[in-house]
PLY file of the C-alpha trace (Angstrom):
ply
format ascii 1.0
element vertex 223
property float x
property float y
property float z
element edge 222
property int vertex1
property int vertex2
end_header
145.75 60.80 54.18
149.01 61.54 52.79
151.33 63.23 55.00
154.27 65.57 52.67
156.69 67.83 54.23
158.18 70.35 52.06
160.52 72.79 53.13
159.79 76.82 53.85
160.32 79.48 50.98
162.14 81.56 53.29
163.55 80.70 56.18
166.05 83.21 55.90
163.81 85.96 57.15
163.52 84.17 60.48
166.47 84.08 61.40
167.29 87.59 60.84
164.87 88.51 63.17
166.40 86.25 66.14
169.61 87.69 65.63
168.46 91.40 65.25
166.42 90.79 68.15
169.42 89.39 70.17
171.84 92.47 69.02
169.17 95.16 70.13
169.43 93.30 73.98
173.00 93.18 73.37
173.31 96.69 72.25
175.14 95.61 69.67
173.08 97.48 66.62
174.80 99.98 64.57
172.95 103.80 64.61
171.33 103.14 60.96
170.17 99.29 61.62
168.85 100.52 64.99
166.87 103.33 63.61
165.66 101.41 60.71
164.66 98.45 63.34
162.59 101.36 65.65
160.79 102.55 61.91
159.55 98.82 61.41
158.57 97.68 64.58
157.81 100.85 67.01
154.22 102.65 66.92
154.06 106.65 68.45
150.85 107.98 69.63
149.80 110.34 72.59
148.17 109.71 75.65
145.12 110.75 74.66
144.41 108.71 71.68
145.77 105.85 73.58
143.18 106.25 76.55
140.38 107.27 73.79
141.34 103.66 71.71
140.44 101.81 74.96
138.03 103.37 75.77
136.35 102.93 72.68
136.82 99.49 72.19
136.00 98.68 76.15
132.24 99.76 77.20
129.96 98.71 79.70
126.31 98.99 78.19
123.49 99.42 81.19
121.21 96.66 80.89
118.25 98.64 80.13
115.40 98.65 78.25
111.85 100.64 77.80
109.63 99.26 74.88
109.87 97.65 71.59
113.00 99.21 70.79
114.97 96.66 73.62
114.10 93.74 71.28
116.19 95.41 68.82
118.71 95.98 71.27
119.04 92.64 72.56
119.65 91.66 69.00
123.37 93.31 68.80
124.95 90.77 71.43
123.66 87.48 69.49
125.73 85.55 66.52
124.64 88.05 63.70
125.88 91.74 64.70
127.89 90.31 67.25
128.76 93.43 69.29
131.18 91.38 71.26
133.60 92.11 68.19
134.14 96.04 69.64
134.10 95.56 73.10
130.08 96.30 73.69
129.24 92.57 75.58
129.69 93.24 79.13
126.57 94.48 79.88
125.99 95.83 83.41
123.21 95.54 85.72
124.34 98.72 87.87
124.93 101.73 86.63
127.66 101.94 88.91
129.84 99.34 86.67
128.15 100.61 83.42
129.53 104.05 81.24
126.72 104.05 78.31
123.29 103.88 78.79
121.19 102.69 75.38
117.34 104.25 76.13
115.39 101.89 73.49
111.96 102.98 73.39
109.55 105.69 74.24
110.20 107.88 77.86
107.23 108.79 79.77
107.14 112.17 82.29
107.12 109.72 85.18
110.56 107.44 83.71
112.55 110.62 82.98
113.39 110.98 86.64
114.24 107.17 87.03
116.25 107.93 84.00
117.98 110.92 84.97
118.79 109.28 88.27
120.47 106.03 86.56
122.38 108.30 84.30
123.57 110.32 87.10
124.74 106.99 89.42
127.01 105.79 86.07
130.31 105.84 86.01
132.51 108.86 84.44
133.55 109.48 81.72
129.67 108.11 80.47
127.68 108.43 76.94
123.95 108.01 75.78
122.37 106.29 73.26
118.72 107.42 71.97
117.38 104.82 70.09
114.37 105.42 68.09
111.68 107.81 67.31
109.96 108.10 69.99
112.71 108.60 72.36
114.06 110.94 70.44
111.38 112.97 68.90
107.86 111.18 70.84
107.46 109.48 67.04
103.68 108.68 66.64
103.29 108.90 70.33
103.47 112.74 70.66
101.07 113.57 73.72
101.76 115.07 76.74
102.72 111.36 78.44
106.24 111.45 76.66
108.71 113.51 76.52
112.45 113.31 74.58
115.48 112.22 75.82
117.22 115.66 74.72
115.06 117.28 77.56
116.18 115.82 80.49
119.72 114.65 79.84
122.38 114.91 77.28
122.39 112.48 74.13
125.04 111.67 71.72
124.15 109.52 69.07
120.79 109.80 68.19
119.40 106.20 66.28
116.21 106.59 64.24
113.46 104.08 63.21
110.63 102.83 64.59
111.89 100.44 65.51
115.88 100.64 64.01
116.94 97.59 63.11
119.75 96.27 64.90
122.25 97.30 61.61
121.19 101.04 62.64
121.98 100.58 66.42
125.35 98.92 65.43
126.21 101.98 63.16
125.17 104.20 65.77
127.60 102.30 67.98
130.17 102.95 65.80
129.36 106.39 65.34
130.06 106.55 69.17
133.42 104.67 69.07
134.25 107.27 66.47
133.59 110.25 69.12
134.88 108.68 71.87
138.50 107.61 70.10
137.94 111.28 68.89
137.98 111.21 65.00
134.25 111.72 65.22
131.96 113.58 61.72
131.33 117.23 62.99
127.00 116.96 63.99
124.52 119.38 62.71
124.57 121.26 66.43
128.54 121.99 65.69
128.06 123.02 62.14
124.95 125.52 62.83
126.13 126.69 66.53
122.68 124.99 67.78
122.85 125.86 71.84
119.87 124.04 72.63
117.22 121.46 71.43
116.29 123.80 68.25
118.50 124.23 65.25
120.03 127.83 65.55
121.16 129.95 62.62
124.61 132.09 63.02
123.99 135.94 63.89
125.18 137.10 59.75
122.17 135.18 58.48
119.13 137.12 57.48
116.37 136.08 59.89
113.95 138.31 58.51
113.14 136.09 55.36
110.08 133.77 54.96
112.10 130.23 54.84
113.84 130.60 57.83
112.12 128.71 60.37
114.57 128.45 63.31
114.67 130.33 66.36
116.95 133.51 66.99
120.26 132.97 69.31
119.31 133.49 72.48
115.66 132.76 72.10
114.10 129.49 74.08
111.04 129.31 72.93
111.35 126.82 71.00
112.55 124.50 74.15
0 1
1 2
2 3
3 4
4 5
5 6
6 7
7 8
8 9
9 10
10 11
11 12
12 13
13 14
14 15
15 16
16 17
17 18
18 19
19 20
20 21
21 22
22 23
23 24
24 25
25 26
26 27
27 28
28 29
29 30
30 31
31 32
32 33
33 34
34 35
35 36
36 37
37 38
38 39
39 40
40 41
41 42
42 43
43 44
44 45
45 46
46 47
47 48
48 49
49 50
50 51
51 52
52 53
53 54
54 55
55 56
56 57
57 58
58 59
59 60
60 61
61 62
62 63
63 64
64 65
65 66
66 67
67 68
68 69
69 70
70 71
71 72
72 73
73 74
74 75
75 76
76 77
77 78
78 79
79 80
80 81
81 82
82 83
83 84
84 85
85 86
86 87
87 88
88 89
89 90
90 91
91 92
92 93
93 94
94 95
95 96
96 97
97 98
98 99
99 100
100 101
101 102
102 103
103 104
104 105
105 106
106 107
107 108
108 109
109 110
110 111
111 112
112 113
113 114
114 115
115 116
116 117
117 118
118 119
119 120
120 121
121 122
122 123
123 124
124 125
125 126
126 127
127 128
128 129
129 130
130 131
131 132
132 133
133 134
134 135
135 136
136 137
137 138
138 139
139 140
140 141
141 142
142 143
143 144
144 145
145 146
146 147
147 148
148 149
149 150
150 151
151 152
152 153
153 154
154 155
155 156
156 157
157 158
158 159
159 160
160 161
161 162
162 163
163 164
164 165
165 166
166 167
167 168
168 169
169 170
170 171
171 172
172 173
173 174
174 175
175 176
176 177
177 178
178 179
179 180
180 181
181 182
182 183
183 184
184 185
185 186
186 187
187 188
188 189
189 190
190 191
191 192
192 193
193 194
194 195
195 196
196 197
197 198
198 199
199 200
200 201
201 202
202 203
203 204
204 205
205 206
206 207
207 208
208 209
209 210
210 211
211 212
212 213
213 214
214 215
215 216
216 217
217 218
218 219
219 220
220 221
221 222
């Protein structure tokens, strides 16, 4: 092994930093190096986008699983998607140290209130998960046994497959990190004023046509 030193390109640059840095504790920068030393070196942001960056990048998954879909699920935190690389890892066995709740797999009438009561005991501010068809829609289970997620507490990232792979439960996560730092894509329930489980049309549109095949405003009976 041959050992070579060689001197640095620039090792001017250096040492203009130590002694800028020394005259800003000094107070000895002029009003135009000062200014131009705040531009370079000094980031602005509110208090809100601050507390939505951590919390973004700092959740507390429920460990929780229902079916085939928690397979999938367990997937995220090995080597390959590597969830630890946003912040996801810490998984929780309470859901009094957890804020996100990932329901992989199908719901049955008698989980929903074991469900419901889990979500309620999380911690606040907390967010939802639905991953796969047949929590979110009953998939190729639809019988009376199931029921979806939407019904008995809120959702807000909806993941489909059958089962996703865990590529579509990491974009979904990201999807989520998006809302919660809120820069989030505008849903289908914001862009057609849907108050409900069904997709709701706005009052101008003419609901008296043959393709229309949403409900009126107002009208639940498609709940």
């Amino acid at each position: 092994m041959e050992i070579k030193r060689e001197t640095l390109a620039d090792t001017s640059s250096l040492r203009v930093r130590q002694h800028q840095a020394r005259d800003l504790l000094r107070g000895d920068m002029g009003d135009e190096e000062l200014e131009r030393y705040v531009e370079e070196r000094v980031l602005t942001t509110t208090v809100e986008k601050a507390v939505g960056w951590a919390q973004g990048n700092s959740i507390y998954p429920l460990t929780f699983g229902l079916a085939c879909c928690a397979i999938e699920m367990m997937a995220i935190v090995g080597a390959r998607m590597d969830v630890a690389r946003f912040g996801w890892e810490a998984m929780r066995a309470s859901p009094r140290q957890a804020d996100l709740i990932i329901l992989s797999g199908r719901v049955s009438i008698k989980m929903a209130p074991v469900i419901r009561r889990l979500w309620d005991q999380m911690l606040e501010p907390k967010w939802a998960i639905s991953m796969g068809a047949c929590c979110s829609s009953m998939g190729v289970f639809n019988n009376y046994a199931l029921v979806p997620a939407d019904k008995f507490m809120p959702i807000d990232v909806h993941v489909p497959g059958c089962p996703p792979r865990p590529e579509s439960l990491m974009h979904g996560i990201l999807k989520l990190r998006d809302k919660i730092q809120g820069h989030s894509v505008e849903g289908w329930r914001e862009r057609y004023a849907a108050t409900g489980t069904e997709e709701l049309l706005p009052d101008a549109a003419d609901l008296g046509t043959a393709n229309v095949n949403v409900f009126k405003p107002g009208d639940t009976a498609g709940a």
